[in-house]
C-alpha positions as CSV (number, residue, x, y, z in Angstrom):
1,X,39.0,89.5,151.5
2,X,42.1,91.6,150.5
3,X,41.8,94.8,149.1
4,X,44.9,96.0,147.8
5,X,47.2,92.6,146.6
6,X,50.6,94.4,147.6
7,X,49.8,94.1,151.3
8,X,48.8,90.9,150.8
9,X,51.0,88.7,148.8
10,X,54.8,89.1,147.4
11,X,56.1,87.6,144.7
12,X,55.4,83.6,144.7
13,X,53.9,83.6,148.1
14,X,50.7,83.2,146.8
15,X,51.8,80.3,145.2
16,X,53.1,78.9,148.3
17,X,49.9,79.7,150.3
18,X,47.2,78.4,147.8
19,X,47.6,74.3,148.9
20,X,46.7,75.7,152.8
21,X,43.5,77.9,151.6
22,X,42.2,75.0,149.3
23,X,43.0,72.7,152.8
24,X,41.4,74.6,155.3
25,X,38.7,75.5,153.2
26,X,39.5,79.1,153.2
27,X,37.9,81.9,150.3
28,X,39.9,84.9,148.8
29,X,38.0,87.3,147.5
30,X,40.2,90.1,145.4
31,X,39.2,93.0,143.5
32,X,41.1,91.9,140.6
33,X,39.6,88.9,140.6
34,X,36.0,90.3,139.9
35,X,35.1,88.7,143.4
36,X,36.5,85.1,144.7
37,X,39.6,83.7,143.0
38,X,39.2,80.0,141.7
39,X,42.3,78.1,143.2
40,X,41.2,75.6,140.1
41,X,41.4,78.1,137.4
42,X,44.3,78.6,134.9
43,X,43.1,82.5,134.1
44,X,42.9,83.3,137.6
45,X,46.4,81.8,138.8
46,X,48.4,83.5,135.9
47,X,46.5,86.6,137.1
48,X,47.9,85.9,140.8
49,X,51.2,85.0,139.3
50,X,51.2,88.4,137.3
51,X,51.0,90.6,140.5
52,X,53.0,88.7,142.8
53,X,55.6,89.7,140.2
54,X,54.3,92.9,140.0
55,X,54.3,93.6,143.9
56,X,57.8,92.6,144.1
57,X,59.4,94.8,141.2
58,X,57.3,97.9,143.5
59,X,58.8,96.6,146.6
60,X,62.3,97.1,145.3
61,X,62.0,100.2,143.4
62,X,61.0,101.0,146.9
63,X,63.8,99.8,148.5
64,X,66.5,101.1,146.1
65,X,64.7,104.4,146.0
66,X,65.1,104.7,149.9
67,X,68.2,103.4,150.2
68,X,70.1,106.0,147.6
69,X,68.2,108.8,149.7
70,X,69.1,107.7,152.5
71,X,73.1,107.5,151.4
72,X,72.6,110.8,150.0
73,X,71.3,112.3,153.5
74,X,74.7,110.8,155.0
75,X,77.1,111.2,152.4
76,X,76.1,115.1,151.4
77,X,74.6,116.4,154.4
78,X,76.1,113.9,157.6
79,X,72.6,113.2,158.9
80,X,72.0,110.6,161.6
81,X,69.5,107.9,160.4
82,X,69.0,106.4,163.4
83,X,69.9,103.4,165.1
84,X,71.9,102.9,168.9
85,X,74.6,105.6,169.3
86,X,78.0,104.1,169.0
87,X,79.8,103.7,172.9
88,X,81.5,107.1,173.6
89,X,78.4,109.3,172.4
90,X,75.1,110.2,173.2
91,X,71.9,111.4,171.6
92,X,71.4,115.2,171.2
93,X,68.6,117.6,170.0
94,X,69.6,118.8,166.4
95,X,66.4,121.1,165.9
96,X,63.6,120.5,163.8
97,X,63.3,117.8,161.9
98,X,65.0,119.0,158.0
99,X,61.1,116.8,157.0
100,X,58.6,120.0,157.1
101,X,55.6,117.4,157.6
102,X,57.7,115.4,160.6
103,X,58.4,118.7,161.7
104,X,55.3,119.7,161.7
105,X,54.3,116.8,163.9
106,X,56.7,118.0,166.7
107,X,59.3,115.5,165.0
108,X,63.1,116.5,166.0
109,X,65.9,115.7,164.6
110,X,69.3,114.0,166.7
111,X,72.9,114.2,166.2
112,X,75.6,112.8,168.4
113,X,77.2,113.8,170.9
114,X,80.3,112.8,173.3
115,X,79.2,110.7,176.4
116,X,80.7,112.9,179.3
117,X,80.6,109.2,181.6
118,X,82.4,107.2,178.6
119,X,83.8,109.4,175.9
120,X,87.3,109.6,178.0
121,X,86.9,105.9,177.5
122,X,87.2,105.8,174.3
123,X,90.0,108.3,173.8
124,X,91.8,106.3,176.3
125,X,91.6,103.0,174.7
126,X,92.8,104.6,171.1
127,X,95.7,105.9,173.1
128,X,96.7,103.1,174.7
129,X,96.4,100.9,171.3
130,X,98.5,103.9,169.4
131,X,101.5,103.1,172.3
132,X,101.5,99.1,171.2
133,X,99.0,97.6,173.5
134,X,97.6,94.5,172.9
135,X,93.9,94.3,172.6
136,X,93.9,91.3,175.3
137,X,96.0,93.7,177.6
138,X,93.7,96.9,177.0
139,X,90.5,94.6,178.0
140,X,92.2,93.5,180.9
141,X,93.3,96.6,182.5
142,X,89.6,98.0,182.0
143,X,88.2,94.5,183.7
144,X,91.2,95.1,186.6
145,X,90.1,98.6,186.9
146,X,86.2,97.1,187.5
147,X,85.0,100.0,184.8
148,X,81.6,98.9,183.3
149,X,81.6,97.2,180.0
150,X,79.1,99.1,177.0
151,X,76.7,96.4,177.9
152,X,76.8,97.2,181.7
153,X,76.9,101.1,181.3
154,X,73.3,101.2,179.1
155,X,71.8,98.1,181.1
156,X,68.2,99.1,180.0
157,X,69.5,98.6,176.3
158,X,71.6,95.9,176.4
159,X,68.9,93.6,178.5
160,X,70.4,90.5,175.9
161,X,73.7,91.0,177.7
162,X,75.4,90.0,180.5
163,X,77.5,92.8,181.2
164,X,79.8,91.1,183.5
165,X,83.4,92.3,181.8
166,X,84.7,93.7,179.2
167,X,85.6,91.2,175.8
168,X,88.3,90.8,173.1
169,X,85.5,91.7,170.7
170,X,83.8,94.5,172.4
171,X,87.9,96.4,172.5
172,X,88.2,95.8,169.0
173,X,84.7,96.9,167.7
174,X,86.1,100.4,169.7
175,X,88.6,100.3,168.0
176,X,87.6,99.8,164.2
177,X,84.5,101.6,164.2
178,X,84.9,105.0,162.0
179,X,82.5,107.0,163.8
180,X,84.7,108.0,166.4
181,X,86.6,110.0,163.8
182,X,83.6,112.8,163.4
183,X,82.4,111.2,160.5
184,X,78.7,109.9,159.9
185,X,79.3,106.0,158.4
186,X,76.1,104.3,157.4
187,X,76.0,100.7,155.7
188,X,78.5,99.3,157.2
189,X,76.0,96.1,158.1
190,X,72.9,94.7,155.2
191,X,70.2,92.2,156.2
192,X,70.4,89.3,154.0
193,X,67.3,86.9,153.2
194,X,68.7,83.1,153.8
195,X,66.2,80.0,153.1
196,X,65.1,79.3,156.5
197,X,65.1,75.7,155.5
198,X,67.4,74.3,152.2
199,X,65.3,71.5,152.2
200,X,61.5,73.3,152.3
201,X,61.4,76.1,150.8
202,X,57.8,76.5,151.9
203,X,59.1,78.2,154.8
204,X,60.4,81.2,153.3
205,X,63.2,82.8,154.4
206,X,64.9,84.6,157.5
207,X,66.6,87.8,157.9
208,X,70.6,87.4,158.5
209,X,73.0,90.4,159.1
210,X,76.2,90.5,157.8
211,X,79.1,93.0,157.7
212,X,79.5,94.8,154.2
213,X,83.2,95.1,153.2
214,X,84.5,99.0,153.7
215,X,84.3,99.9,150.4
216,X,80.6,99.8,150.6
217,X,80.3,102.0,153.7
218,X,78.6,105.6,152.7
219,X,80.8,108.2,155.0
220,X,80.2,111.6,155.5
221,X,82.4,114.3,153.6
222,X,82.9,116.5,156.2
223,X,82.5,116.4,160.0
224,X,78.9,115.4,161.4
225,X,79.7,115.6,165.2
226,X,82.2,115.7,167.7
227,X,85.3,113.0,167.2
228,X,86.8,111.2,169.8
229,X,89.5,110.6,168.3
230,X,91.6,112.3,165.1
231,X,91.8,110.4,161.5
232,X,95.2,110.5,161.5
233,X,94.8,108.3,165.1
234,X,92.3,106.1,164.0
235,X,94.1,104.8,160.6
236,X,97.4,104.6,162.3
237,X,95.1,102.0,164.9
238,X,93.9,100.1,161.9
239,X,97.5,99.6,161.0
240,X,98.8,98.3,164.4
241,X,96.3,95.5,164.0
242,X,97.4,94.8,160.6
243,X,100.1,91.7,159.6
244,X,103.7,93.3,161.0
245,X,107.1,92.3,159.6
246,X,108.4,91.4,156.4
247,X,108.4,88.4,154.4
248,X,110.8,85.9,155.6
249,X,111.9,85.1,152.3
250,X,112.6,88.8,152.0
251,X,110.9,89.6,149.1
252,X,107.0,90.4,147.7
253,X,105.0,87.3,148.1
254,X,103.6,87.4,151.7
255,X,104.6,85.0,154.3
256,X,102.5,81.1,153.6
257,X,99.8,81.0,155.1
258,X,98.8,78.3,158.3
259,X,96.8,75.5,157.3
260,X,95.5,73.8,160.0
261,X,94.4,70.1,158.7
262,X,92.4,69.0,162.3
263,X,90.9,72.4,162.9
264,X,87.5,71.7,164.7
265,X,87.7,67.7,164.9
266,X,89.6,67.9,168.2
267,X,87.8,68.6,171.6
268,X,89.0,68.7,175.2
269,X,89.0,66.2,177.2
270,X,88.9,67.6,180.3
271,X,86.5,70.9,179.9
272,X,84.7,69.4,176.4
273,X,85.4,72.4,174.4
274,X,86.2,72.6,170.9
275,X,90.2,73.2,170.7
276,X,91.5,76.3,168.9
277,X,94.0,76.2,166.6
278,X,97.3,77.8,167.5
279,X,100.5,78.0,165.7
280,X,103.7,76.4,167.8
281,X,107.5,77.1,167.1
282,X,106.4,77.3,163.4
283,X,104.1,74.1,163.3
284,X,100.1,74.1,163.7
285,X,99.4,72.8,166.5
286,X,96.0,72.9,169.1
287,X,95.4,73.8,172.5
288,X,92.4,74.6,175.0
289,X,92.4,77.7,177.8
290,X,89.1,75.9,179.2
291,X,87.2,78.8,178.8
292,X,89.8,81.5,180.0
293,X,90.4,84.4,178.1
294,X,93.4,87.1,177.9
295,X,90.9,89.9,178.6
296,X,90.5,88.6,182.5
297,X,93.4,87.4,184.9
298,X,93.9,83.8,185.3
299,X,92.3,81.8,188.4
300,X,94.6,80.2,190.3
301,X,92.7,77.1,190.5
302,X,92.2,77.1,186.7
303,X,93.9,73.9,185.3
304,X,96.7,74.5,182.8
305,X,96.5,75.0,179.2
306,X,96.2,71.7,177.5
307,X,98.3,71.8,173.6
308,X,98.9,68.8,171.5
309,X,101.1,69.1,168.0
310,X,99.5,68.2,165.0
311,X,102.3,66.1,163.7
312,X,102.1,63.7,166.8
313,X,98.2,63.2,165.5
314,X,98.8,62.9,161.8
315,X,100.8,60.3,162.4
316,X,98.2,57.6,164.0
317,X,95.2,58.5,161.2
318,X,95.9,56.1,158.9
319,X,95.7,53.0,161.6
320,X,92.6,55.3,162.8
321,X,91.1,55.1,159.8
322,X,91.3,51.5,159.3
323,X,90.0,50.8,162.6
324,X,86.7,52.9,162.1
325,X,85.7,51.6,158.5
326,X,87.2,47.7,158.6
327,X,85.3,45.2,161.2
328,X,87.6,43.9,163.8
329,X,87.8,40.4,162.2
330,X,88.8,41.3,158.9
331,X,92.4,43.9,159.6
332,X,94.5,41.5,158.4
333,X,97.6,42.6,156.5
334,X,97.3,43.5,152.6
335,X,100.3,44.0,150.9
336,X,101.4,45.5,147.2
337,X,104.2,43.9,145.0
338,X,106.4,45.9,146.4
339,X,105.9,45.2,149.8
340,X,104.2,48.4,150.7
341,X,101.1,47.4,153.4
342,X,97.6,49.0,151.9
343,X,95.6,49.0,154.6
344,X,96.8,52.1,155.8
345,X,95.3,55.0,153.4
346,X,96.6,58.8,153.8
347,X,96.0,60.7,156.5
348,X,93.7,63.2,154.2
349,X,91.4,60.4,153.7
350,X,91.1,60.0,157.6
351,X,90.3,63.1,158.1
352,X,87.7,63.5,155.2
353,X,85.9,60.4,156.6
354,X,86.0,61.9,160.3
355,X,84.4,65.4,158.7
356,X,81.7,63.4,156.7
357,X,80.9,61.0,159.5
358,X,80.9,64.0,162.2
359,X,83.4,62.4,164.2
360,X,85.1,64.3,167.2
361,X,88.9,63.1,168.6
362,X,89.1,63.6,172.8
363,X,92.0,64.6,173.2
364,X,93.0,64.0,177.0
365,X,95.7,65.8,178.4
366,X,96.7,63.9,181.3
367,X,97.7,60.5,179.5
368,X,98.2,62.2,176.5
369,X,95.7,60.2,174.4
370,X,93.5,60.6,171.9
371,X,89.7,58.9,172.4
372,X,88.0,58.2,169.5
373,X,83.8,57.5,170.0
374,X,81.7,54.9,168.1
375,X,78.2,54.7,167.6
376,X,76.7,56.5,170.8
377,X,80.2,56.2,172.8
378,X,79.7,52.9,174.1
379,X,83.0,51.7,172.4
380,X,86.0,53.9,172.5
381,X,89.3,53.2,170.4
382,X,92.8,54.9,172.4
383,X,95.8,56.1,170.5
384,X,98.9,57.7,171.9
385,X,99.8,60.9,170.5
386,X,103.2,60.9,171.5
């Protein structure tokens, strides 16, 4: 029995659900229904249909209603909405809550304040980026220093995470988070609805967060709380990690940008990782740090850095290719009028037919060869990459 439809069903959902109540046998009873709804009756499903879509346009005037409130609390009045204080700050009382009915339930409201255990933290990584400082070689110095990571300084937040060192990511989120300026930012992140399943929709969907671009950020006009760090600091840190140099053609159009043709067909033969593209005296090329990172010092016993040029790949596809798609008994040469041998096809078609057919090259450093596995790797096809 379901008294009020809006907390029951939203837009087609109804729709979705009536081929399980008619299975299990189950009743609705509804009050617009004049008692039980008839799964079997046209009247009473364009009556269900009606609402869903009725519940649905309520549910976003809702939404859009709270939302421009709620940029209007930040933008006009720099009011914290809640949410885990960025690293550097803390929470801190800011009176009664500006609701007269929160208030009056003892509701207070926050605001934040600097961190007197990490704030320096902060203002130390902003200077060190502002004198030219990598973000690999500011992450290492705090991991060489043995100074908890966010994660490991809020432990009983942060259960998810390791904590064991600071990251590449973790420096740069520091670094390019506007809040440390004095400024309330709100919006920076939405939670998108994705299809939980393409292929059954039945299933609804599932809530995804992605990061909004900057222009859709709502900032504070003037200063909500104490910044770490000035404005004038924190855009001239946004430029450091920007593109430096000029064009190499010398004028406007920007330098071309890297393509890398093999990017994420090519793993590791001696850790199994995926190998990351890297750019080598001006030609793509790959290469794996098995699992090391320039935020930590290097092992000693950690094996070198395996790299491989693209060129020296390209150059073997087309036989490659022939070998994965003809039958061993049947590669015999096919030749054009001109003389030109046709078996071999381009080495874009190779690697098309390796993405559709979700094959991976092994690349092994020590002999230098490339592994190629068939069927559930009982067969394996060697080529030499150099």
């Amino acid at each position: 029995m379901v008294g009020e439809y809006e907390r029951a069903f939203y837009g087609s959902q109804y729709a979705a659900m009536t081929p399980l109540f008619e299975h299990y046998g189950v009743q609705l009873w509804m009050p617009e229904a004049g008692g039980r709804v008839d799964y079997s009756s046209e009247h009473d499903e364009h009556a269900m249909t009606v609402l869903g879509l009725s519940s649905k346009r309520e549910v976003t005037r809702t939404s859009i209603r709270v939302r421009t409130a709620m940029a209007v609390q930040v933008r006009e009045q720099g009011r914290y909405l809640g949410g885990r204080p960025p690293y550097g700050y803390r929470l801190g009382d800011a009176g009664p809550h500006p609701n007269k009915a929160h208030a009056a339930w003892g509701r207070r409201a926050h605001r934040l304040e600097p961190d007197p255990q990490t704030a320096h933290m902060v203002r130390w990584i902003f200077a060190q980026r502002l004198a030219g400082h990598s973000v690999a070689r500011i992450a290492r110095a705090l991991n060489e220093a043995g100074l908890p990571c966010p994660s490991a300084a809020d432990p009983g937040r942060n259960r998810h995470r390791a904590g064991v060192g600071w990251a590449l990511g973790t420096v740069t989120t520091i670094l390019s988070n506007p809040r440390y300026t004095g400024r309330q930012v709100w919006n920076r992140q939405r939670t998108d609805k994705d299809l939980a399943d393409p292929g059954n929709v039945i299933l609804g969907h599932k809530s995804v967060q992605r990061w909004n671009l900057p222009d859709g950020w709502v900032i504070s006009r003037r200063s909500a709380h104490e910044a770490l760090v000035s404005e004038a600091d924190y855009i001239a840190a946004q430029g450091i990690s920007a593109a430096r140099g000029p064009s190499p053609r010398g004028d406007l159009i920007g330098p071309p940008k890297r393509r890398y043709l093999l990017g994420g067909l090519l793993a590791c033969g001696g850790c199994g990782r995926r190998m990351e593209s890297a750019w080598s005296n001006g030609k793509p090329a790959y290469r794996c740090r098995h699992g090391h990172t320039t935020a930590s010092a290097p092992s000693p016993q950690r094996p070198k850095n395996a790299y491989v040029r693209e060129d020296r790949i390209l150059a073997h596809l087309p036989a490659l290719h022939l070998l994965l798609t003809e039958p061993a008994g049947s590669q015999r040469r096919r030749r054009s009028r001109r003389g030109i041998d046709v078996r071999y096809q381009a080495a874009e078609d190779a690697i098309s037919y390796l993405r559709e057919q979700q094959i991976i090259l092994i690349f092994d450093p020590a002999s230098g060869t490339l592994h190629v596995g068939i069927g559930e790797a009982t067969q394996t096809i060697t080529l030499k990459t150099s």
